[in-house]
Legacy VTK file of the C-alpha trace (Angstrom):
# vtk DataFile Version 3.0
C-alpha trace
ASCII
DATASET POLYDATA
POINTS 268 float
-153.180 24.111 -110.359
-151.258 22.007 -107.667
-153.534 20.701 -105.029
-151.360 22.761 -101.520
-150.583 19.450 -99.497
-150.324 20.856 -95.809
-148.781 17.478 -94.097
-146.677 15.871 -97.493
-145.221 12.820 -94.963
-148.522 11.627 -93.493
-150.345 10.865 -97.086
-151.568 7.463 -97.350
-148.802 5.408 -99.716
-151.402 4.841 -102.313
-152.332 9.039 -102.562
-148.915 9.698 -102.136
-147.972 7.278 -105.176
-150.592 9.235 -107.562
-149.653 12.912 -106.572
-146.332 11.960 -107.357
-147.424 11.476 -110.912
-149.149 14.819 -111.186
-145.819 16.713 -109.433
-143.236 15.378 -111.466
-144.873 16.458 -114.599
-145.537 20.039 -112.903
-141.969 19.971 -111.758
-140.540 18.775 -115.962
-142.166 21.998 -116.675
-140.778 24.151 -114.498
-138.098 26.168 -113.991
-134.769 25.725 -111.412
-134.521 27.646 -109.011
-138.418 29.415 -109.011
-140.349 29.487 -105.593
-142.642 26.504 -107.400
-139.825 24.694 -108.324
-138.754 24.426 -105.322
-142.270 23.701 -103.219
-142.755 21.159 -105.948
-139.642 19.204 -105.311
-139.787 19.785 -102.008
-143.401 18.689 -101.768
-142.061 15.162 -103.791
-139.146 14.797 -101.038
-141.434 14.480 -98.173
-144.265 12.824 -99.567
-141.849 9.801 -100.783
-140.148 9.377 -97.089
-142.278 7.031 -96.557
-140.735 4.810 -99.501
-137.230 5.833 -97.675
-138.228 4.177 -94.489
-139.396 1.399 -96.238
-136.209 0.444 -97.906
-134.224 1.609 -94.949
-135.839 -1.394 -92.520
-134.016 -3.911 -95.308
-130.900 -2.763 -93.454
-132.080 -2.915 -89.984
-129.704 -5.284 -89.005
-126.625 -2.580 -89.031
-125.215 -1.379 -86.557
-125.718 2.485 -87.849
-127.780 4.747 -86.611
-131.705 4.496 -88.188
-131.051 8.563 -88.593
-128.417 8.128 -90.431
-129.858 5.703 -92.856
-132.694 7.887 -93.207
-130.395 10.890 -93.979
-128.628 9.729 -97.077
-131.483 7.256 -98.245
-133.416 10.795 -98.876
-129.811 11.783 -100.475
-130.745 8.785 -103.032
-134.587 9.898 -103.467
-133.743 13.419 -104.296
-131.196 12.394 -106.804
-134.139 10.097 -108.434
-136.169 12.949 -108.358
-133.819 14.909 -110.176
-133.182 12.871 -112.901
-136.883 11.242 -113.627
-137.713 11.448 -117.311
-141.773 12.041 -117.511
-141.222 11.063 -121.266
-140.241 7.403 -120.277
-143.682 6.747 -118.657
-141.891 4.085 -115.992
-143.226 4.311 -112.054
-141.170 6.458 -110.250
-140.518 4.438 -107.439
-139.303 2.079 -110.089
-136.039 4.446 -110.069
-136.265 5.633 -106.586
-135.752 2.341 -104.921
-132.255 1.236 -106.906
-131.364 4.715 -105.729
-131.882 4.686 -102.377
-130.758 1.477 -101.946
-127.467 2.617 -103.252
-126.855 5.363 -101.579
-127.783 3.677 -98.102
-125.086 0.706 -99.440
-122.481 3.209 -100.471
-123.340 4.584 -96.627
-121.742 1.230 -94.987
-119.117 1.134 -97.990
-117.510 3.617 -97.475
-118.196 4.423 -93.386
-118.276 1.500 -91.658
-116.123 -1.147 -93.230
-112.714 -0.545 -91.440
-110.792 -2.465 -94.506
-112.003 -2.105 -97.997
-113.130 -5.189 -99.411
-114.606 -6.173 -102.713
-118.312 -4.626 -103.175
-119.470 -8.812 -104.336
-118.215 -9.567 -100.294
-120.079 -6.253 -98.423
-123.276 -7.126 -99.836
-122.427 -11.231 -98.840
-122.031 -9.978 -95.266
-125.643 -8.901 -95.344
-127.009 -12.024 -97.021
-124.861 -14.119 -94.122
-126.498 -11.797 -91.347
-129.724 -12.267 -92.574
-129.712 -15.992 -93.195
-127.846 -16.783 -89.368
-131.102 -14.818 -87.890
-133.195 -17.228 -90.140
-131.483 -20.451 -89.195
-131.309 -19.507 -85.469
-135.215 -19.178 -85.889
-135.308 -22.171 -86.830
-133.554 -23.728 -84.460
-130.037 -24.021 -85.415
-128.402 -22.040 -82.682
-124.704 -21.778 -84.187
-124.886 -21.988 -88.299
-122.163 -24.443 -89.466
-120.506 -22.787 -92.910
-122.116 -25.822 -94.965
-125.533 -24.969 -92.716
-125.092 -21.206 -94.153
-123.745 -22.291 -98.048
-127.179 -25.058 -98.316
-129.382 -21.666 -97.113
-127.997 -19.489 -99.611
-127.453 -22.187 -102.432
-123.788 -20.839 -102.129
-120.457 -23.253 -102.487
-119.084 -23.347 -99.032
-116.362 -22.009 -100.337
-117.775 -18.960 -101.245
-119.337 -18.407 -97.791
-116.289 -19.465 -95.980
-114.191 -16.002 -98.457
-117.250 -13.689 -96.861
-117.408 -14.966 -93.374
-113.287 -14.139 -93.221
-114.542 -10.727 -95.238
-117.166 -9.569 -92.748
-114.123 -9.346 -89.908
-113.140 -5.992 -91.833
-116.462 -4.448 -90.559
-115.354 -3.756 -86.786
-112.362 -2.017 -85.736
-111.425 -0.054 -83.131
-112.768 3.915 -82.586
-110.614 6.393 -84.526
-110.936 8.260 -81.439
-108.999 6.424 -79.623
-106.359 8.322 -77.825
-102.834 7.677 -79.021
-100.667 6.997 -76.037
-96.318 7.407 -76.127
-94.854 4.158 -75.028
-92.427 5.836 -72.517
-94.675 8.641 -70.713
-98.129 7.236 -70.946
-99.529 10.354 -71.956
-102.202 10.873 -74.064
-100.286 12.481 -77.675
-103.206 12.788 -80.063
-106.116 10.597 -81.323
-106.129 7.843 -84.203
-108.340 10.248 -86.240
-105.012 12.683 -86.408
-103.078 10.165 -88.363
-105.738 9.580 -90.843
-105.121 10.978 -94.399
-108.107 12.229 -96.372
-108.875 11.455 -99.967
-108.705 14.697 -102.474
-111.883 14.832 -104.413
-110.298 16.639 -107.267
-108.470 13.883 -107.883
-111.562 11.756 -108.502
-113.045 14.799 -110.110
-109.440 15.163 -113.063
-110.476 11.343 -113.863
-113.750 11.880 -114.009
-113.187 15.320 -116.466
-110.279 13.430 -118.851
-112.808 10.253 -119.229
-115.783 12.694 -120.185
-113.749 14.865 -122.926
-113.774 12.306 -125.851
-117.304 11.998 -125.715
-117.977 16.069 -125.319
-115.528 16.308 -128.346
-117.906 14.074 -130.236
-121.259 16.470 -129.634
-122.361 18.952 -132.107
-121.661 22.564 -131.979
-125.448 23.767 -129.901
-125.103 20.383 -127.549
-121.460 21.624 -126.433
-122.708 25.269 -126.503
-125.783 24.674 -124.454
-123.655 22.555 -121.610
-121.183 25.525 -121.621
-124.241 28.093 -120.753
-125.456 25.332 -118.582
-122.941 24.203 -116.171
-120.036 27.090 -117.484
-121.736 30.167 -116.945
-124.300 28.793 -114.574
-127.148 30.144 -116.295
-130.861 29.459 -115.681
-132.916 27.727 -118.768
-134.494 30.425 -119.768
-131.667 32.917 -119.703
-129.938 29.774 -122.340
-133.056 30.282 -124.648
-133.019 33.717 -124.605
-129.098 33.366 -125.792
-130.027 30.661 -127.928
-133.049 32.108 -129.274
-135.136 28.774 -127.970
-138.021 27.961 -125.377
-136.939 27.278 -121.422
-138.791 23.762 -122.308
-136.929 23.104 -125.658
-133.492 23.562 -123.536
-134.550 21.480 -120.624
-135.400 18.226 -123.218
-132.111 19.288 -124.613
-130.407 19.423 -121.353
-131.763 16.067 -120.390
-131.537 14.538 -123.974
-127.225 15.518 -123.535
-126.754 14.165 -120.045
-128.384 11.026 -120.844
-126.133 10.532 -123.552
-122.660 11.286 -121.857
-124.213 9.227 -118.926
-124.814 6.715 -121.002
-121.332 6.528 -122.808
-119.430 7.462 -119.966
-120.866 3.827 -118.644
-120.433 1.959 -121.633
-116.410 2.455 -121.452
-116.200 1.835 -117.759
LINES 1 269
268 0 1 2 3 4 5 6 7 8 9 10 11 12 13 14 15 16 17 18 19 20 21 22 23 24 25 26 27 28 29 30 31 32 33 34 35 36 37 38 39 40 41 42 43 44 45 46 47 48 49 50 51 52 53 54 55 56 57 58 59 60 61 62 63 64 65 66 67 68 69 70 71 72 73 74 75 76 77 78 79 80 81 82 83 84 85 86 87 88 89 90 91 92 93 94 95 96 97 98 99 100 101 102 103 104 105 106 107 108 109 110 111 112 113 114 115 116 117 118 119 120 121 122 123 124 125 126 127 128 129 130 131 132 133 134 135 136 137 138 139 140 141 142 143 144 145 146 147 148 149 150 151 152 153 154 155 156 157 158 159 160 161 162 163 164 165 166 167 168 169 170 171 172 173 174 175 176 177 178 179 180 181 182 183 184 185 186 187 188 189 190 191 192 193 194 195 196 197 198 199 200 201 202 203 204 205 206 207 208 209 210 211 212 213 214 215 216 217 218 219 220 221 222 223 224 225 226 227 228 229 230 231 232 233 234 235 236 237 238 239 240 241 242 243 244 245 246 247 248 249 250 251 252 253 254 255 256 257 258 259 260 261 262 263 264 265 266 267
């Protein structure tokens, strides 16, 4: 039996680190979408916020709201939680950092850089930002470029290409009134002329990529997918079908997605 955890976010780190053991082995056992499955994960989320906050003060230095970071850091634990394989035997916060620090990253990516540049130049920005606060400590009020590139053991070059980058952070609000040149009257915002992206269109790549290496599974991998994510039926309803246990078609489940995963990366 689980131990009931009345306060999961005020456990001491080191507790906190050893329940999480014992829960995500209850939770590989159980099924989606039962009430236990759900305290269980649940139970994970909250007791791991701590490790959210934690990697969330490495960004302190953005402009964006601490909430916010919070918010889709947690986005980035849950997904860890999700996927963990118990059968590896590697820490969980081994996984849970890479993914929270990527989803907190893809945060600033994709909200608050107001002209796409390069991922190797975002992440330069930071390093920049961090190492002016560190020179200004230590007494260099105004960082040269050569001041910044001997810091960093970068070629001055290379600093100069991320200094020019980092202007692409600020820009003005999209809600910004757009004014006519004649009248003067207000005739919209900035936000109105802003086009957004389709996500099916991401989501047709995504499907045409993935259908080689579905072609290439056996007959029961293909057929226990279909049941999965096709008909939307629960584990055990798929053994039942398949004539198999709930936990024989979750290590199947897990065994196929790590595969695809896997392959889908290799040709990218």
């Amino acid at each position: 039996m689980l131990p009931q955890i009345q306060d999961p976010q005020h456990i001491a780190p080191a507790d906190a680190r050893e329940l999480t053991k014992v829960f995500l082995l209850r939770l590989d056992a159980l099924e989606e979408g039962t009430h236990e499955y759900q305290y269980v994960r649940n139970t994970l989320v909250e007791m791991n916020l701590t490790l959210v906050r934690y990697v969330a003060r490495r960004f302190s230095g953005h402009r964006a709201c601490a909430e916010d970071m919070l918010q889709v850091g947690t986005i980035g634990l849950i997904k860890a939680i999700d996927r963990y394989d118990v059968s590896r035997s590697v820490e969980s916060t081994t996984l849970a950092v890479p993914y929270i620090q990527g989803e907190i990253k893809r945060f600033f990516r994709d909200t608050t850089w107001s002209v796409r540049v390069p991922r190797r130049l975002q992440e330069l920005r930071i390093d920049l930002a961090r190492a002016r606060e560190q020179l200004e400590g230590q007494g260099i009020h105004k960082p040269t470029v050569s001041d910044l590139a001997a810091h960093l053991d970068l070629d001055q070059a290379e600093v100069s290409e991320g200094l020019v980058a980092a202007h692409g952070y600020d820009s003005d609000s999209i809600d910004r009134p757009i004014q006519a040149s004649s009248s003067k009257q207000q005739t919209g915002f900035v936000a109105d002329l802003i086009g957004t992206e389709d996500p099916a269109l991401a989501l047709a790549e995504d499907i045409q990529a993935l259908k080689p290496h579905l072609a290439e599974l056996d007959d029961r991998d293909r057929t226990v997918l279909e049941l999965r994510f096709g008909a939307e039926m629960t584990q055990s309803e798929i053994g039942k079908e398949l004539g198999l246990s709930q936990m024989h078609v979750s290590r199947l489940i897990t065994r196929i997605c790590t595969h695809l995963r896997e392959e889908m990366l290799a040709t990218n």
